[in-house]
N, C-alpha and C positions, 0 to 999 in steps of 0.2 A: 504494500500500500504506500502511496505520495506520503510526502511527512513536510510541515510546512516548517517555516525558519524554527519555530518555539519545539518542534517536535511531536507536535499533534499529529496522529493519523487523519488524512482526510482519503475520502472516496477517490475512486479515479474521474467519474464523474463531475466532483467539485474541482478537483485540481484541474482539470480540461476547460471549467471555466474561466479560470486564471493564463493557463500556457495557449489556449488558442488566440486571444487578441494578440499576445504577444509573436505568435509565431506568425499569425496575418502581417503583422504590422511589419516583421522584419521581414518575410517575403515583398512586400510593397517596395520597400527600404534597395532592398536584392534588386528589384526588377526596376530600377532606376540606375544600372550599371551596367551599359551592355555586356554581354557574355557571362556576367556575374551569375555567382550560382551557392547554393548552400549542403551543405553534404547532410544526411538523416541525424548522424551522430550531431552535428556540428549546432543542428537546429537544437534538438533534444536539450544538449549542452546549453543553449544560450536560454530558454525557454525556463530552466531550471534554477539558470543563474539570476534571470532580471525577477523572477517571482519568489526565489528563496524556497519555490517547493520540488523537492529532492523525489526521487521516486529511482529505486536499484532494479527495478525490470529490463530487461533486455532492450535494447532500442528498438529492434525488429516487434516486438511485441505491443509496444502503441502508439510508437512515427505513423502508425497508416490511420489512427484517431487524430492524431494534431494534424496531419492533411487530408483528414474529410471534414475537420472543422473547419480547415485553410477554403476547400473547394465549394463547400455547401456556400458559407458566406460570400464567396467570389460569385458563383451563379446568382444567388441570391440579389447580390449589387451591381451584376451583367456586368462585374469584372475577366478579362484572359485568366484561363488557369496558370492562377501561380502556385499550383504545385507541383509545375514543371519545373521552377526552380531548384526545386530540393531533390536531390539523384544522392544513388549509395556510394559507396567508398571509392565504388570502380565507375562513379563515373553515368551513370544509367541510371533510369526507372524502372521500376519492375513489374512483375505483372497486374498488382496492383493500381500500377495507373489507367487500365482499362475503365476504372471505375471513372476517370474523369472524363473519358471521353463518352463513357455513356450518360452523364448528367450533361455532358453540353449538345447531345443527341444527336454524336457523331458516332459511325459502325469502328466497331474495334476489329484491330486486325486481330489475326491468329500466331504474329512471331513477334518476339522481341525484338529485334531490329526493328520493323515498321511502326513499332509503339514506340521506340526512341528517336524515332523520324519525327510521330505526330510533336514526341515532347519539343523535339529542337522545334515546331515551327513555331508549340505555345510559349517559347521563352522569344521569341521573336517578337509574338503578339505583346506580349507582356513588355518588353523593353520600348517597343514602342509605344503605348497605350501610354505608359508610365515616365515619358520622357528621357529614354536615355539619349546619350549622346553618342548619337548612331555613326558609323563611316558614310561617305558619302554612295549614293543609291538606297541608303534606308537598310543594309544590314542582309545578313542570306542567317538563315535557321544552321544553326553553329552546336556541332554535339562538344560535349566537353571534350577534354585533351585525352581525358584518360579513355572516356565512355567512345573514342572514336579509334581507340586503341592504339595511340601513338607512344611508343618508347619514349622517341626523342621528339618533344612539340617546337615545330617549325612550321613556314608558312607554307600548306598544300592543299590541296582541293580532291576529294574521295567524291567517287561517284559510285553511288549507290541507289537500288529501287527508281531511279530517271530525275533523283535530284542530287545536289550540289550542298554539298558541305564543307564549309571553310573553316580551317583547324590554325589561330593566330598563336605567333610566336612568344608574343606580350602575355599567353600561359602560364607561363614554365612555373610560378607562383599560384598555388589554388587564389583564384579571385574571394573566394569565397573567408578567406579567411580576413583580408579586407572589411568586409563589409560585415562578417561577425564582428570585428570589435566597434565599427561603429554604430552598428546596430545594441550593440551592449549600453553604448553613452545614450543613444537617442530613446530609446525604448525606455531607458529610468527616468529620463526626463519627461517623457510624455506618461506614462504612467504617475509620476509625481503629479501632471498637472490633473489628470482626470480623478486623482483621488481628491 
């Protein structure tokens, strides 16, 4: 069970009221970064840190609750799915992301590649939607460095399924860890003010 700062047992339930704004909020945060991306652990971790409530379950075991809280609320506000942001260690969504394309009532493929096709195009949506500061032409659906299976990240182009993926050298540093820490300053500060 979650255990808040003081040591209290709380439900998983209640603590999921507390880590889903904040995991929205620092998706939003992400998706204002072209390429930017957040790893499951990485979320877990920051979600745990800006609310003070701990929980020692496996991350595999309820990353896929804090992004259906992420995805529900996004359809909800006819936000892009931003939990296309969040990929595991290697880089990828898992089969689990079927789930989002069937709440935006788009057909789910049947392999993991083509579900990590759909993710690169919704972090595309998302980086756009959210303002990032795009390269010129407005950005191409970009899988991550790892998720696109590159050893060494340099600038190339993989062509795969009849589209076009472009793997930047400006990589070689997970983005993602970026944008946790400022996601860590911005999240207690807005948090302070909504309390």
């Amino acid at each position: 069970m979650p255990n808040d700062a003081e040591g209290r047992y709380l439900s998983v339930a209640e603590a999921m009221k507390e880590w889903g704004p904040v995991a929205f909020d620092a998706l939003v945060d992400i998706a204002k970064s072209y390429n930017a991306y957040i790893t499951y652990k990485d979320l877990t971790d920051l979600v745990q840190d800006v609310t003070g409530i701990t929980y020692g379950a496996l991350v595999s075991n309820w990353s896929g609750n804090l992004l259906s809280y992420v995805l529900h609320r996004a359809v909800r506000e006819s936000l892009p799915p931003l939990s296309s942001l969040c990929v595991s260690a290697e880089g990828t969504v898992g089969k689990g992301y079927a789930e989002v394309l069937q709440a935006y009532g788009k057909p789910v493929p049947s392999d993991l590649d083509t579900l990590n096709d759909e993710a690169a195009m919704h972090r595309l949506e998302c980086y756009r939607f959210f303002g990032a500061d795009l390269p010129p032409g407005g950005g191409v659906p970009t899988l991550t460095p790892k998720g696109a299976g590159c050893a060494r990240v340099e600038e190339s182009t993989v062509s795969r399924s009849g589209s076009t993926k472009v793997v930047s050298e400006a990589f070689r540093d997970p983005p993602h860890d970026w944008a946790m820490r400022r996601m860590r300053g911005l999240t207690m500060v807005s948090l302070r003010r909504s309390r």
